[in-house]
C-alpha positions in Angstrom: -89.3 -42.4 -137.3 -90.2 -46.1 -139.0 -88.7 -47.6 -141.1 -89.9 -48.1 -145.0 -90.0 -51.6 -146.0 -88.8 -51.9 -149.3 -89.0 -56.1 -149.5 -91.3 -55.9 -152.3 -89.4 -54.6 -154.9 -90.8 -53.7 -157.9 -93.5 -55.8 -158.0 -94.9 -54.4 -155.3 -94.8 -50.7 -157.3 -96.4 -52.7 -160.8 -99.6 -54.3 -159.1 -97.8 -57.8 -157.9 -98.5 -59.1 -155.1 -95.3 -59.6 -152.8 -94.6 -63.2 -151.9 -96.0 -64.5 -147.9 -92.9 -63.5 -146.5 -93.8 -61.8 -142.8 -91.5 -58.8 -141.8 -89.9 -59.0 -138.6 -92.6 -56.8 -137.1 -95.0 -59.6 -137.7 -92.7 -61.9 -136.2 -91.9 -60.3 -133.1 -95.4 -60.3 -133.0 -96.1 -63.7 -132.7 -93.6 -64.5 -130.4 -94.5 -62.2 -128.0 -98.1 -63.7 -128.2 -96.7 -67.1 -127.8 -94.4 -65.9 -124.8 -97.7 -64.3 -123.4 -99.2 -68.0 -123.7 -96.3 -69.4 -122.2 -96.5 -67.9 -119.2 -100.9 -67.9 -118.3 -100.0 -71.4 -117.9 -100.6 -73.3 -114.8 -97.3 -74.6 -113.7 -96.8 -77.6 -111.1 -98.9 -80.1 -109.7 -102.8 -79.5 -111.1 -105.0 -79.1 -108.2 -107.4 -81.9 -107.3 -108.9 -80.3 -104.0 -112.8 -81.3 -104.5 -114.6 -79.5 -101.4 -116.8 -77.7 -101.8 -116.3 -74.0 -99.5 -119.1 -73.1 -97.5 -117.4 -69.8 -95.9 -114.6 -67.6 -97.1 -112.1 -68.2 -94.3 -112.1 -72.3 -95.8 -110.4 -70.6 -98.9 -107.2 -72.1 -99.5 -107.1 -74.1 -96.8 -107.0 -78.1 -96.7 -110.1 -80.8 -96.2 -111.8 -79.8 -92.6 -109.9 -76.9 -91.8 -111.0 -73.4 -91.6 -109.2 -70.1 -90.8 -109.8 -68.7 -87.5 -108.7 -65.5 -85.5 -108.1 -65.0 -81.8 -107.2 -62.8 -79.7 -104.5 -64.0 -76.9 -101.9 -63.3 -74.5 -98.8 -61.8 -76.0 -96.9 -64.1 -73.2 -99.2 -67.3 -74.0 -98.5 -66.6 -78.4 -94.5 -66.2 -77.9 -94.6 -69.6 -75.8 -96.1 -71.5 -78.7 -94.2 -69.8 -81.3 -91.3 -71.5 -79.2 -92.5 -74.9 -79.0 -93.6 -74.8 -82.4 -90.1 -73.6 -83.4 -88.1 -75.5 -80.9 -90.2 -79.1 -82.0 -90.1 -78.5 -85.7 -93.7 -78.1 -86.2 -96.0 -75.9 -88.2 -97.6 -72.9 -85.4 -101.2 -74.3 -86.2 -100.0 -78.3 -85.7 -99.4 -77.0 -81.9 -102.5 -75.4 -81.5 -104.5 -78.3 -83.1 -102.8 -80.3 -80.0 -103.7 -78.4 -77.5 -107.2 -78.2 -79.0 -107.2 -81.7 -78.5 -105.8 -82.4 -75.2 -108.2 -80.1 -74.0 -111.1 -81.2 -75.6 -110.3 -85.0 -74.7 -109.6 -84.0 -71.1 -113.3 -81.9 -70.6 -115.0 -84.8 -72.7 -113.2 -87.2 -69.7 -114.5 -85.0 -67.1 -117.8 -84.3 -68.2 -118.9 -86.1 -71.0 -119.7 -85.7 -74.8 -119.8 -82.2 -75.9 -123.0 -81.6 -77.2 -122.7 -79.1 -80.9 -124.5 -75.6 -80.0 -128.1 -75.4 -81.5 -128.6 -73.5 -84.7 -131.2 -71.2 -84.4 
């Protein structure tokens, strides 16, 4: 059951008007909506990332990186897990390496790599 609020007195009975005083109702209220506030806003450092994502695996990722998946040996994956671990480096640091000593060493071997044709 709620409770009456008798806070106007008898004025309120005769016609007056009660004075502005807000009940605690009201008040809770507010503070809720102010809490609410509170907490849609962005905390932390504001994000100044500026490119512009072409594809959804770029999402949350940094400049010139995209996600990628691929399927490998179970063996192979454990390995780099351990060098990644062992070295104190991030799992996609190591295979960003080995990318690159691979690349580097076919490029030595045979050249430029020309970019596939787009059809």
């Amino acid at each position: 059951m709620s409770k009456k609020n008798f806070t106007g007195g008898l004025n309120s009975l005769l016609g007056e008007k009660p004075t502005a005083k807000k009940n605690t109702k009201e008040l809770n209220q507010e503070n809720a909506l102010k809490y609410l506030k509170e907490l849609n806003k962005k905390v932390g450092r504001p994000v100044t990332q500026t490119k512009e994502i072409t594809k959804s695996s770029q999402e949350g990722t940094k400049e010139n990186e995209t996600r990628a998946t691929f399927i490998v040996n179970e063996d192979l994956l454990e390995k780099l897990k351990a060098i990644a671990y062992w070295d104190r480096l991030l799992i996609k640091d190591v295979i960003n390496t080995a990318f690159e000593e691979t690349i580097s060493k076919h490029e030595k071997r045979h050249g430029t790599i020309k970019p596939i044709p787009t059809k």
